[in-house]
Every structure is written in structure tokens, then in C-alpha cells.
Residue frames relative to the residue before (quaternion, step in Angstrom):
aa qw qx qy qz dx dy dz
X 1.0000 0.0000 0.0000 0.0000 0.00 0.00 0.00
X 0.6897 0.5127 -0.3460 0.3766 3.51 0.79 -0.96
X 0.5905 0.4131 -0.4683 0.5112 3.90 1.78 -0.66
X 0.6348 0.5679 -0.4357 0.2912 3.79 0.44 0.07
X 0.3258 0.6586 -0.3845 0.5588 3.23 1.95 -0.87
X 0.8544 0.3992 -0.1664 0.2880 3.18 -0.75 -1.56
X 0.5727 0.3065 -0.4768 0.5922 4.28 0.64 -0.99
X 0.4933 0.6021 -0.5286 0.3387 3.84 0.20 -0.83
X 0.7497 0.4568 -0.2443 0.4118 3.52 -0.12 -1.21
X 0.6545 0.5525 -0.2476 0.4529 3.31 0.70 -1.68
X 0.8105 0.2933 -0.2601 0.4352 3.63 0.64 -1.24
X 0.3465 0.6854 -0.3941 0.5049 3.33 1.42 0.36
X 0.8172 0.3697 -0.1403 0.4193 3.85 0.65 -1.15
X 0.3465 0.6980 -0.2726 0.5643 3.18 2.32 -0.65
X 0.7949 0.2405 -0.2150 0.5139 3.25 0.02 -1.47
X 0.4856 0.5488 -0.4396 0.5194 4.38 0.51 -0.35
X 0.8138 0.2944 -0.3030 0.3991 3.93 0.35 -0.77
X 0.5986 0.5537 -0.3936 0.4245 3.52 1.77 -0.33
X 0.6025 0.5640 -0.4267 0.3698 3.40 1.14 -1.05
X 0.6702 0.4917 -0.3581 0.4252 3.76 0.56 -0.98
X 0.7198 0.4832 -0.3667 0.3375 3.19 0.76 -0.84
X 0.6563 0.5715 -0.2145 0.4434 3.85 1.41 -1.18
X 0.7820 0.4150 -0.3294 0.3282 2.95 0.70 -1.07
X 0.7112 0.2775 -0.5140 0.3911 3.64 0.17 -0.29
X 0.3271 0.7541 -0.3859 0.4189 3.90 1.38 0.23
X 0.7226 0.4314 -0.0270 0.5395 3.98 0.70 -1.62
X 0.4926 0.6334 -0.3596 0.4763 3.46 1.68 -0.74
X 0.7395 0.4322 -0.0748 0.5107 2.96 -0.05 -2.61
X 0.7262 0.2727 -0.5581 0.2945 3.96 0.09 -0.26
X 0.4081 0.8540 -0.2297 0.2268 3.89 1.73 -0.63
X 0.5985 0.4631 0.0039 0.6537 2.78 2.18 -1.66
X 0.9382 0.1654 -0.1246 0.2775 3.12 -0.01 -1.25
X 0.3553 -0.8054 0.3519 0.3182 3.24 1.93 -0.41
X 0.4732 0.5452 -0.4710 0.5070 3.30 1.06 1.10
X 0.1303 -0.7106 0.6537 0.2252 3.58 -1.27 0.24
X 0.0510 -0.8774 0.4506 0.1565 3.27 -0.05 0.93
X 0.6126 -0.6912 0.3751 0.0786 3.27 -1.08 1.60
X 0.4189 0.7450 -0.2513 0.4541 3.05 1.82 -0.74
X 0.6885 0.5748 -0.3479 0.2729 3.42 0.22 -1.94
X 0.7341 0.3522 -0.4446 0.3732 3.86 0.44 -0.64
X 0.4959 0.5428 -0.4208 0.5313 3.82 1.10 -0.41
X 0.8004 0.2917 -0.3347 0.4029 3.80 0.37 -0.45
X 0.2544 0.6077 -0.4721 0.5857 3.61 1.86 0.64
X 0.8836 0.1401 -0.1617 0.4165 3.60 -0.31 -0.97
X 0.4134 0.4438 -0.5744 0.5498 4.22 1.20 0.23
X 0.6891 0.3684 -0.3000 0.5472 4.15 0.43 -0.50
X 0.7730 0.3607 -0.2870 0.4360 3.77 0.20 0.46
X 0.5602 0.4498 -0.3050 0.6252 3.26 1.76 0.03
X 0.7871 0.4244 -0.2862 0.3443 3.21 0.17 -0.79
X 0.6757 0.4733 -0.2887 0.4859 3.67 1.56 -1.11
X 0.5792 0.6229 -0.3341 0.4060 3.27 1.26 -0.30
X 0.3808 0.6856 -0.2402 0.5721 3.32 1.76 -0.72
X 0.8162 0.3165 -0.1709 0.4522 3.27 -0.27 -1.47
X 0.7650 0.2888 -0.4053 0.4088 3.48 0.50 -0.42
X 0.3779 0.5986 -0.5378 0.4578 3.85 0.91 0.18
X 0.8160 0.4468 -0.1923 0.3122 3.79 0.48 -1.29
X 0.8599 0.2129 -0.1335 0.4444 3.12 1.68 -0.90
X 0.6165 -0.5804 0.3380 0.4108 3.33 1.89 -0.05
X 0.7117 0.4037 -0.1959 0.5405 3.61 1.01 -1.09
X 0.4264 -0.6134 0.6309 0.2093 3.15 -0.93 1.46
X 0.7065 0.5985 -0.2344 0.2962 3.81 0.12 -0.88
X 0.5745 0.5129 -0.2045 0.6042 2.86 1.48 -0.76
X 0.7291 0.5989 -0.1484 0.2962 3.76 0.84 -0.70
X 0.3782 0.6712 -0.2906 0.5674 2.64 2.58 -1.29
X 0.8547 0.3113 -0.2210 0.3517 2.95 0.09 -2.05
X 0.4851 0.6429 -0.4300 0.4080 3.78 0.82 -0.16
X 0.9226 0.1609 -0.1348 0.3236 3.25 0.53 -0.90
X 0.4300 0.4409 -0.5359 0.5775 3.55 1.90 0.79
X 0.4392 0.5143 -0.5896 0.4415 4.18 0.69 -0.11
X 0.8730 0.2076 -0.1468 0.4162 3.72 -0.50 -0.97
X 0.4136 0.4339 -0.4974 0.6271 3.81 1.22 1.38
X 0.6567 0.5532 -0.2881 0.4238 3.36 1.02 -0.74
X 0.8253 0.3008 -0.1874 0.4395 2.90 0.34 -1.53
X 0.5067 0.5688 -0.4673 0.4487 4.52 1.20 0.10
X 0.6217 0.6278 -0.2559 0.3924 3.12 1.35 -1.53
X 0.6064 0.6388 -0.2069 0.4259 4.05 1.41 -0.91
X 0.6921 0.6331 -0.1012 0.3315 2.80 1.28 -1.75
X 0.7279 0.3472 -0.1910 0.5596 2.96 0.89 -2.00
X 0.5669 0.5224 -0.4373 0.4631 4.25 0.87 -0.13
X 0.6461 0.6021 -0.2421 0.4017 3.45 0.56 -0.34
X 0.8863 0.1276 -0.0078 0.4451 3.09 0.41 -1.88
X 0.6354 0.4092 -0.2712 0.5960 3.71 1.66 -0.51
X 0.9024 0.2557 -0.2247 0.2644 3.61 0.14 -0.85
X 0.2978 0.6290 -0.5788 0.4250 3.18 1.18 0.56
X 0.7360 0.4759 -0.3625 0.3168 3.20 0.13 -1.83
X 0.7198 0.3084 -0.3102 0.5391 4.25 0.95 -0.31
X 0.1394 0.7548 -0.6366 0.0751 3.76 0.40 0.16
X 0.8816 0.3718 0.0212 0.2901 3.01 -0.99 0.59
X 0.4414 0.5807 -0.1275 0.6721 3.46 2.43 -0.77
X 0.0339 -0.8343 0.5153 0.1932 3.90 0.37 0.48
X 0.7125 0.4365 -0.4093 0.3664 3.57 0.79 -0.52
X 0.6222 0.5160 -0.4049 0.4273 3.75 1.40 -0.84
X 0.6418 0.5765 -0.4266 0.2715 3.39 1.03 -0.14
X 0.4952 0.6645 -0.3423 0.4428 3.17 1.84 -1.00
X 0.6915 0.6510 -0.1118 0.2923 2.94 0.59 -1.81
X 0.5839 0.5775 -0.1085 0.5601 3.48 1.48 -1.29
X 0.7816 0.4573 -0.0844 0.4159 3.32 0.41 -1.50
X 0.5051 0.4359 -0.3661 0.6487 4.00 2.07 -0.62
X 0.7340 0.5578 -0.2571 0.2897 3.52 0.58 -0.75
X 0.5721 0.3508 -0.4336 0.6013 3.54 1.42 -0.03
X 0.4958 0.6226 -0.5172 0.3146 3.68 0.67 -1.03
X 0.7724 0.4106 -0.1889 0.4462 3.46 0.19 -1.86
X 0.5730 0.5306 -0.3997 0.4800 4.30 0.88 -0.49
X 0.6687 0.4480 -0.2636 0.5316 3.78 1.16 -1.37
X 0.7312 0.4654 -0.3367 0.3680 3.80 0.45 -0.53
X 0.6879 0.4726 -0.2023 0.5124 3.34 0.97 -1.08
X 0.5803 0.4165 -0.4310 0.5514 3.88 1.33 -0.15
X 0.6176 0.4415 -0.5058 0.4096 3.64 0.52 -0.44
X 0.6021 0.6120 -0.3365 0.3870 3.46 0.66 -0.98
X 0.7506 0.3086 -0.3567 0.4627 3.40 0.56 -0.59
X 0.6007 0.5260 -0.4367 0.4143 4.11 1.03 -0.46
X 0.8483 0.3706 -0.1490 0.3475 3.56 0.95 -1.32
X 0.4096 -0.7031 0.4244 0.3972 2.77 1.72 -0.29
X 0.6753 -0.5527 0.3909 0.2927 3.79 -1.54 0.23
X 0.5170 0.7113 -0.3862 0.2784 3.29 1.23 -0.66
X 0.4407 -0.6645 0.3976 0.4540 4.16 -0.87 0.30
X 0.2413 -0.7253 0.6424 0.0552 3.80 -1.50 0.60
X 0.1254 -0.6723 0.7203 -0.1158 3.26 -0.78 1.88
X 0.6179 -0.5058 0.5157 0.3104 3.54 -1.78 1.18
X 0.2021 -0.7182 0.6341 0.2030 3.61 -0.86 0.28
X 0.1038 -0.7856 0.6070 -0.0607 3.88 0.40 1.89
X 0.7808 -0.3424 0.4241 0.3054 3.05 -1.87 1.11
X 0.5768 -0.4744 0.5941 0.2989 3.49 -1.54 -0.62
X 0.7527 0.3305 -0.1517 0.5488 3.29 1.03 -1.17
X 0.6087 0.3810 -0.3051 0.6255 4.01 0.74 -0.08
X 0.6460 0.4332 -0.3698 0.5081 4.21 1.14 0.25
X 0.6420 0.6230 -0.3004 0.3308 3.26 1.18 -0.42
X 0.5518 -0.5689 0.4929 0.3591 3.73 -0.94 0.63
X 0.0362 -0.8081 0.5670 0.1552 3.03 -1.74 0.99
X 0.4660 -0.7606 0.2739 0.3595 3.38 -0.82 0.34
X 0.2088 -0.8179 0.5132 0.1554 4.04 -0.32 1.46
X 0.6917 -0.3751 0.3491 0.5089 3.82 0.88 -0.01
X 0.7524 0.5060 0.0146 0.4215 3.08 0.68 -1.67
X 0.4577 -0.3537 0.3331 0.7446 3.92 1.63 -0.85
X 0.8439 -0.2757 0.4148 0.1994 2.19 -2.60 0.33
X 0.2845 0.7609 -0.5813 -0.0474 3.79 -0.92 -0.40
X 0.4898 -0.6709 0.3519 0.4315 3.45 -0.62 0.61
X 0.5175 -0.6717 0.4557 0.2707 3.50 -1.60 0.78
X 0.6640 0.4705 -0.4058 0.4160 3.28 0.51 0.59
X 0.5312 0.3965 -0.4679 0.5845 3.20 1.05 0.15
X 0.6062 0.4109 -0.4229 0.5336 3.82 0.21 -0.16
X 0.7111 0.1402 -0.4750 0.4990 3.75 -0.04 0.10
X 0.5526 0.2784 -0.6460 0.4468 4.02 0.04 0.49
X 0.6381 0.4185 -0.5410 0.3535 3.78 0.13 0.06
X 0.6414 0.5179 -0.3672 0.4307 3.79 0.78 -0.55
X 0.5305 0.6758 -0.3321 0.3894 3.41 1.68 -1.24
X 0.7845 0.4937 -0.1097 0.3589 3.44 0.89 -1.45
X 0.5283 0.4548 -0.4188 0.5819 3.58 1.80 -0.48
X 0.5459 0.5881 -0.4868 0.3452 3.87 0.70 -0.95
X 0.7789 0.5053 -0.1247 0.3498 3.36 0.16 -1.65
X 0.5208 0.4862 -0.2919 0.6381 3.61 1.71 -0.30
X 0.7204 0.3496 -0.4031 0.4431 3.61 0.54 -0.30
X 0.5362 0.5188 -0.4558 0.4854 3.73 1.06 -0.69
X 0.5999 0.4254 -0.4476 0.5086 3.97 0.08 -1.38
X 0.7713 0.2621 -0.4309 0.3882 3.97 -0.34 -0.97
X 0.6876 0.4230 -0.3894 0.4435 3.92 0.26 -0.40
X 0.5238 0.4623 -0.5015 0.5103 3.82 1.03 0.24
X 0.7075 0.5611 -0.2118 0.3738 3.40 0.50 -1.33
X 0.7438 0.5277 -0.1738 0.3717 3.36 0.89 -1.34
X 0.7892 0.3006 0.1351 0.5182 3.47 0.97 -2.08
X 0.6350 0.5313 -0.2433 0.5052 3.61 1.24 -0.24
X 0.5095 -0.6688 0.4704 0.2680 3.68 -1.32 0.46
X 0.5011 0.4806 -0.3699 0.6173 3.44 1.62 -1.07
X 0.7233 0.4663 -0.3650 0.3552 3.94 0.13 -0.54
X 0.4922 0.5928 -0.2953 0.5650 3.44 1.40 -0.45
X 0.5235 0.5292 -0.3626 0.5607 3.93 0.48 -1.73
X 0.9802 0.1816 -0.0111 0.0775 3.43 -0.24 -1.16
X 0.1982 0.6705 -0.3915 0.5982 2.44 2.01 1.00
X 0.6395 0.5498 -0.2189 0.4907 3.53 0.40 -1.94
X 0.7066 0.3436 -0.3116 0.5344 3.93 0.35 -0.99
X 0.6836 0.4405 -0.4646 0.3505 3.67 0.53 -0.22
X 0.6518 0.3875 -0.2666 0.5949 3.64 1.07 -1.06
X 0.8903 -0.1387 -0.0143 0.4335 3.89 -0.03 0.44
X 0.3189 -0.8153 0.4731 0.0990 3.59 0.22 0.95
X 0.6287 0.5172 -0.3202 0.4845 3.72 1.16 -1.18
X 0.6262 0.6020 -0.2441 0.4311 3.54 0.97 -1.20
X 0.7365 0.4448 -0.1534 0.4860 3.24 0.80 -1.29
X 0.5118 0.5745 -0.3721 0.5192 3.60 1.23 -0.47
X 0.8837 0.1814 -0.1669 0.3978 3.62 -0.20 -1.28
X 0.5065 0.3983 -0.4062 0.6480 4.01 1.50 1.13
X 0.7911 -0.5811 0.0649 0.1796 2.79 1.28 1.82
X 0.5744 0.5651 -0.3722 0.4606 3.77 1.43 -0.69
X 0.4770 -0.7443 0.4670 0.0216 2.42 -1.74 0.96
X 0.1211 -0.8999 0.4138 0.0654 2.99 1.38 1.76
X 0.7479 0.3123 -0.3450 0.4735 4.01 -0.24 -0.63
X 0.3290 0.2978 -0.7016 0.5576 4.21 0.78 0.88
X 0.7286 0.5452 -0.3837 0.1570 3.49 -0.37 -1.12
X 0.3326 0.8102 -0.1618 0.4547 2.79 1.48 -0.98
X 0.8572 -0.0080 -0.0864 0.5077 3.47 -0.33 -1.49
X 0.3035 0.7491 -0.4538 0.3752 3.89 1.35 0.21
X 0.7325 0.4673 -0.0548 0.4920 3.24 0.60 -1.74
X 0.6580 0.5168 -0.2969 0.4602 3.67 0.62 -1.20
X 0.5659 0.6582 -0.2319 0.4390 3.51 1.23 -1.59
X 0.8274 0.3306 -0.1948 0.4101 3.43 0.43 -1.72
X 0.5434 0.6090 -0.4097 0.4075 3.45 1.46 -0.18
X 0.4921 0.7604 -0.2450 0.3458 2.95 1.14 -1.03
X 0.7581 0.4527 -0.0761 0.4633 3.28 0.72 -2.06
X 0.5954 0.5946 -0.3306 0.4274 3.29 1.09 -0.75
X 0.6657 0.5451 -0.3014 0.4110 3.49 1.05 -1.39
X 0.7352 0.3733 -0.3196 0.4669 3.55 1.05 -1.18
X 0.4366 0.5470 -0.5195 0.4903 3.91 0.89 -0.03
X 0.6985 0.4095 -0.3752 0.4514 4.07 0.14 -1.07
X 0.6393 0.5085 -0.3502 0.4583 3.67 0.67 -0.75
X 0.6584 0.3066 -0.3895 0.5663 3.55 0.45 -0.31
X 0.7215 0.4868 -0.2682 0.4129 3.67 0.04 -0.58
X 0.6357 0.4784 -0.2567 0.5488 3.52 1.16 -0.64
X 0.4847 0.6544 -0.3767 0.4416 3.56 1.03 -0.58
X 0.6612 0.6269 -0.2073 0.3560 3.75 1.25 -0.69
X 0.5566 0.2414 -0.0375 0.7941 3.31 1.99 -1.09
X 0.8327 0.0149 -0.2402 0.4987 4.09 -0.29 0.06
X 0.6641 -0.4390 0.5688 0.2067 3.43 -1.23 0.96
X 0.1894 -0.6255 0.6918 0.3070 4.01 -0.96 0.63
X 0.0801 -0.6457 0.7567 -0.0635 3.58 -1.38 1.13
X 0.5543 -0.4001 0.6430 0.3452 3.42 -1.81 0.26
X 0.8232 0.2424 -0.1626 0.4869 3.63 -1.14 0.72
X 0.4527 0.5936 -0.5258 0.4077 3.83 1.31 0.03
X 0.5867 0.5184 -0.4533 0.4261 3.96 0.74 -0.84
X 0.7688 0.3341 -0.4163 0.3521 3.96 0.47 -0.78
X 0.5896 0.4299 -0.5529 0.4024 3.74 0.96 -0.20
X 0.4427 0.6420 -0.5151 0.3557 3.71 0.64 -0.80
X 0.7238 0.5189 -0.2274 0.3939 3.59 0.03 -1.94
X 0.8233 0.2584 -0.2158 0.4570 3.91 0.57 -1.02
X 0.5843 0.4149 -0.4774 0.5086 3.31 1.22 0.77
X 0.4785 0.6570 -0.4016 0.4221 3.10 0.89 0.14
X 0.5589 0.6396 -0.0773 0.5220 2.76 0.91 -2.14
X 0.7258 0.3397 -0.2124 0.5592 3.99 0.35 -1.04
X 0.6084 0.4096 -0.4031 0.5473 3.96 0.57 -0.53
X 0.6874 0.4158 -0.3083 0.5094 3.98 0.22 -0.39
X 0.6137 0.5962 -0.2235 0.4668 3.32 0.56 -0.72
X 0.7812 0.1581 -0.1135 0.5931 3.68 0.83 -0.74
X 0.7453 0.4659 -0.3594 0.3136 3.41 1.10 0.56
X 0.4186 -0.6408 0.3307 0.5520 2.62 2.16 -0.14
X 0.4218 -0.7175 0.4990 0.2414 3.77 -1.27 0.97
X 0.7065 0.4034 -0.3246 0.4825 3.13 -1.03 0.77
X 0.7271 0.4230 -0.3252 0.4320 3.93 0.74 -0.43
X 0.1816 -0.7176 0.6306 0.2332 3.41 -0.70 0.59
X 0.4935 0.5966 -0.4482 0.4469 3.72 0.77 0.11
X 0.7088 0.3684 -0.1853 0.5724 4.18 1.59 -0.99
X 0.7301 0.4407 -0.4105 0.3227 2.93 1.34 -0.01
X 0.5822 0.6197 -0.2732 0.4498 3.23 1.85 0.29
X 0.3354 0.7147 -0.1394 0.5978 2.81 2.12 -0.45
X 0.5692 0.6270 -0.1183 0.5185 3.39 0.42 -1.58
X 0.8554 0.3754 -0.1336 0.3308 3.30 -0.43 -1.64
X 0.6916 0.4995 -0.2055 0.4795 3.52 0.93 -1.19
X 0.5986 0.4709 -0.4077 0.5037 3.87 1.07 -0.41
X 0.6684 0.5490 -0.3576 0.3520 3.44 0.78 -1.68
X 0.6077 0.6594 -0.2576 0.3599 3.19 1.00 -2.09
X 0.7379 0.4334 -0.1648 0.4904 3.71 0.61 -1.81
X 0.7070 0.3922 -0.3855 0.4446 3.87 0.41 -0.84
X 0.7315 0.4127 -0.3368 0.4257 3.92 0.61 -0.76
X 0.5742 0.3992 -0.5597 0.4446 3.62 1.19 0.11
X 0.8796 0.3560 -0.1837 0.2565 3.79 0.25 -0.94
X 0.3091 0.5641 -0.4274 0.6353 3.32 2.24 0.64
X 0.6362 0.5422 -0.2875 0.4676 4.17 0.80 -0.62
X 0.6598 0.2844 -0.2398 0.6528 3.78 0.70 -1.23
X 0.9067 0.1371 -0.3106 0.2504 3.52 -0.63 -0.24
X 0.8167 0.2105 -0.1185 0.5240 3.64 1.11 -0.54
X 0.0923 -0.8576 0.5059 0.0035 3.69 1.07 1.23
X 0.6952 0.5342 -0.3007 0.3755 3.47 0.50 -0.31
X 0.7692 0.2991 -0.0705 0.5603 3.27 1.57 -0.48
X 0.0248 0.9334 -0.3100 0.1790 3.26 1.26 0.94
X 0.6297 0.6601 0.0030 0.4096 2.41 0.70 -1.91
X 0.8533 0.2378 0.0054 0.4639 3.07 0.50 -1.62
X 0.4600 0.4049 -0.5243 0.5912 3.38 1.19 0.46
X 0.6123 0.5972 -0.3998 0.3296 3.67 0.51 -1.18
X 0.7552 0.1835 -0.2607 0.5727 3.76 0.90 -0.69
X 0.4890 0.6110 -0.5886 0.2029 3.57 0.23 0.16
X 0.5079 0.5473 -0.5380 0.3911 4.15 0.87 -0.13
X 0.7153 0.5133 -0.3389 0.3317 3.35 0.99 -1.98
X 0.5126 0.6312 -0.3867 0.4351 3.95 1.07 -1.29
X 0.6870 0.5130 -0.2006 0.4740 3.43 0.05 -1.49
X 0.6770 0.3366 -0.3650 0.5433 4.01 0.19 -0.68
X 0.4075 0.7865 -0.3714 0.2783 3.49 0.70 -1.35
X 0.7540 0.3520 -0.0286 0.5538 3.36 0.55 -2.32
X 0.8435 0.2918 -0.2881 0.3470 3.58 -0.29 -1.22
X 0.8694 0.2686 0.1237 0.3958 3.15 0.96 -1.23
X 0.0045 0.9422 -0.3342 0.0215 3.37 1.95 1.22
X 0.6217 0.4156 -0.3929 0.5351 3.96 0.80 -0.19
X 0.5626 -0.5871 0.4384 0.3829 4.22 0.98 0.13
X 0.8796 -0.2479 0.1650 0.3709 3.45 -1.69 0.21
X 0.7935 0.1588 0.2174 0.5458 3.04 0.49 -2.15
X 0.5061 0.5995 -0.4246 0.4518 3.83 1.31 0.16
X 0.4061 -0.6984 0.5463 0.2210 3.10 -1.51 0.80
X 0.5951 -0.6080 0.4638 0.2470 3.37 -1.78 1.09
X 0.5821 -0.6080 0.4502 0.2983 3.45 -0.50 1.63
């Protein structure tokens, strides 16, 4: 019971680092119709750098914000100054979007070098708490609390808010929403931006449960990519959805059948694929 306790938890924190990561990800593709390929490179430019900052200054807080600022502020850039100029070009966007990933990964590589990078947590935020059930460390329970918080803000933006309205409307018909006046391509880099931050926030936080490695940005990206995928694009409701299967099958496909990961790991995304090609909670094209 206690190894069930534990993948439980683990795929519990799995799915907490996917939701942050997908959801402003499943947003920005909802709006803008891009999947940007980037997002796991701006997972680990945000997990290098906040990790950085908290080595230099101690403050974990500072690091968050250190390392969703400079996800934020590449994530602006490359929306601004590269993907306008293809709006709308689905393969130059693909194409565009592998191409910063693989420029941002291979520059970290050469500053940080290849070696692995682990968060360097307080004592008291490393220490085990007690859930009833076992011990588990207390930082991984406040990125799990982190991730229900932040699901309630996205749904009370989305739900109760005019900017959450704006951006709905641009997800379910952009043309419609364009000439009832919104200002869909601000939205645009609003949304892209906050995805953006989110990725470099998971990258520092994630740094707590996965080691920064070379090649961590492409598993990041196709779990992502697999958490959106079975919730359907655009929903932050599939992309929470999403997370908790991905999060829950890749912890307990790992502890008991390591050899067949993989293939448990896609078998939700395969399965939706066929029966249910727009995802959980995504709408039929």
C-alpha cells in the first residue's frame, strides 16, 4: 500500500507540473492556433535561470519570478517579432517555433553546460510531510496546492471576467470576435506571454521532482503535447483533465511496468485519437 501511496502522490505532482505547464499552452493554441514547439525550451530557459537566481540570492520567490520573467519576456519576443511575420503559415509556424526551442536549448547548453541541475530547497520546504497515508515531501504538496490554486484563478478569469469573455469569443470564432470590436492579436500576445510565464514558473518548480537535463524540454513538450491532446485544445477544463491521466498513468506505468511506459503513456492519447479526435472537452472542428 505504501508503493501505491507514493506513485499516487508522484502522479499527483506529474499531473500539478503538467497542468501549469498545458494550460496556459491549450489556451494560447485555442486563440491563436499555434502549438508552440518552443514551450518545453521555455520550461528549461525558466528552470535554469530561476535556479540561478536562487543559488545567488537564497529567495526561492525571487527565482519563480526570475525564471517565468525571462519565459515571458522570449515568449513576447519570438510572438512579436518572428510569428507575426508567418501568421497563419502552419508549417512555418511549426517550423519557427522547433527552431527557437533547439537555438534556446543548445545556448543553455553551452552557458550551463550538460551536467544535471536540482533546485537547491530550504530545509523546511525539503522536509517530509505527514498526509495520513505517509510521509511525502512538502514541497511537492505545495506545487500540488500551487496547481489547484492557479486552476481556480484561470476558471474565475475565464468564467466571471471580461478579459475571460474577449477570450473565450477569440477561441470559438476569432473573425466574429474581431469585427464585435476585440482586440484579438493584443490578446494574442497577452495569452502567449502568460503561457510563456507559466512554462518558466514549471521549470523552476519542476526542477524539484525532475533534474534539469539536456533533452528535458522535448519530454516536457510531448507531455504536454499528450495532456492537450486528450483534453481537447483550447479547454482548460481538458487540460486539467488531461494532466491527471497523463500525470497518474506515467507515474504507475513507471513503478510497476517500466518497460512499457511508453506505451501505456500513449495509450489514453491513441485511444482519444480514434473515438474522440477533437479530445475530452474540445470542440468538433
Amino acid at each position: 500500500m505504501n508503493t501505491f501511496y507514493f506513485l499516487t502522490l508522484n502522479g499527483l505532482t506529474m499531473a500539478a507540473l503538467l497542468f501549469i505547464m498545458a494550460s496556459g499552452l491549450t489556451l494560447a493554441f485555442g486563440l491563436m492556433r499555434v502549438v508552440n514547439l518552443a514551450h518545453g525550451a521555455f520550461y528549461l530557459l525558466g528552470g535554469y535561470v530561476g535556479v540561478q537566481v536562487i543559488r545567488d540570492t537564497g529567495s526561492l520567490t525571487l527565482g519563480l519570478l526570475a525564471g517565468g520573467a525571462i519565459a515571458l519576456l522570449v515568449g513576447l519576443l519570438m510572438e512579436r517579432f518572428l510569428l507575426q511575420r508567418v501568421r497563419g503559415l502552419d508549417l512555418s509556424e511549426a517550423l519557427l517555433t522547433i527552431a527557437v526551442g533547439l537555438i534556446i536549448a543548445d545556448a543553455l547548453l553551452v552557458i550551463y553546460g550538460g551536467q544535471p541541475v536540482s533546485l537547491p530547497l530550504p530545509r523546511e520546504l525539503r522536509a517530509p510531510v505527514d498526509l495520513g497515508v505517509m510521509m511525502y515531501p512538502y514541497f511537492r504538496v505545495l506545487i500540488m496546492i500551487f496547481a489547484v490554486l492557479l486552476g481556480i484563478v484561470l476558471w474565475l478569469v475565464m468564467t466571471y471576467t471580461r478579459l475571460g469573455a474577449a477570450i473565450r469569443a477569440g477561441v470559438d470564432d476569432r473573425e466574429t470576435a474581431m469585427s464585435q470590436g476585440i482586440n484579438v492579436p493584443l490578446l494574442f500576445g497577452g495569452v502567449f506571454a502568460v503561457a510563456s510565464f507559466l512554462a518558466g514558473v514549471a521549470g523552476v518548480v519542476g526542477t524539484s521532482y525532475m533534474s534539469l537535463t539536456q533533452g528535458l524540454d522535448v519530454r516536457v513538450l510531448m507531455l504536454s503535447l499528450v495532456v492537450i491532446i486528450i483534453g481537447g485544445m483550447g479547454s482548460l477544463k481538458g487540460a486539467a483533465v488531461g494532466a491527471l491521466i497523463t500525470g497518474m498513468v506515467s507515474s504507475f506505468a513507471t513503478g510497476y511496468l517500466p518497460q512499457f511506459a511508453l506505451f501505456f503513456l500513449f495509450l489514453p492519447m491513441t485511444l482519444i485519437l480514434v473515438f474522440r479526435p477533437q479530445g475530452l472537452f474540445g470542440r468538433a472542428a
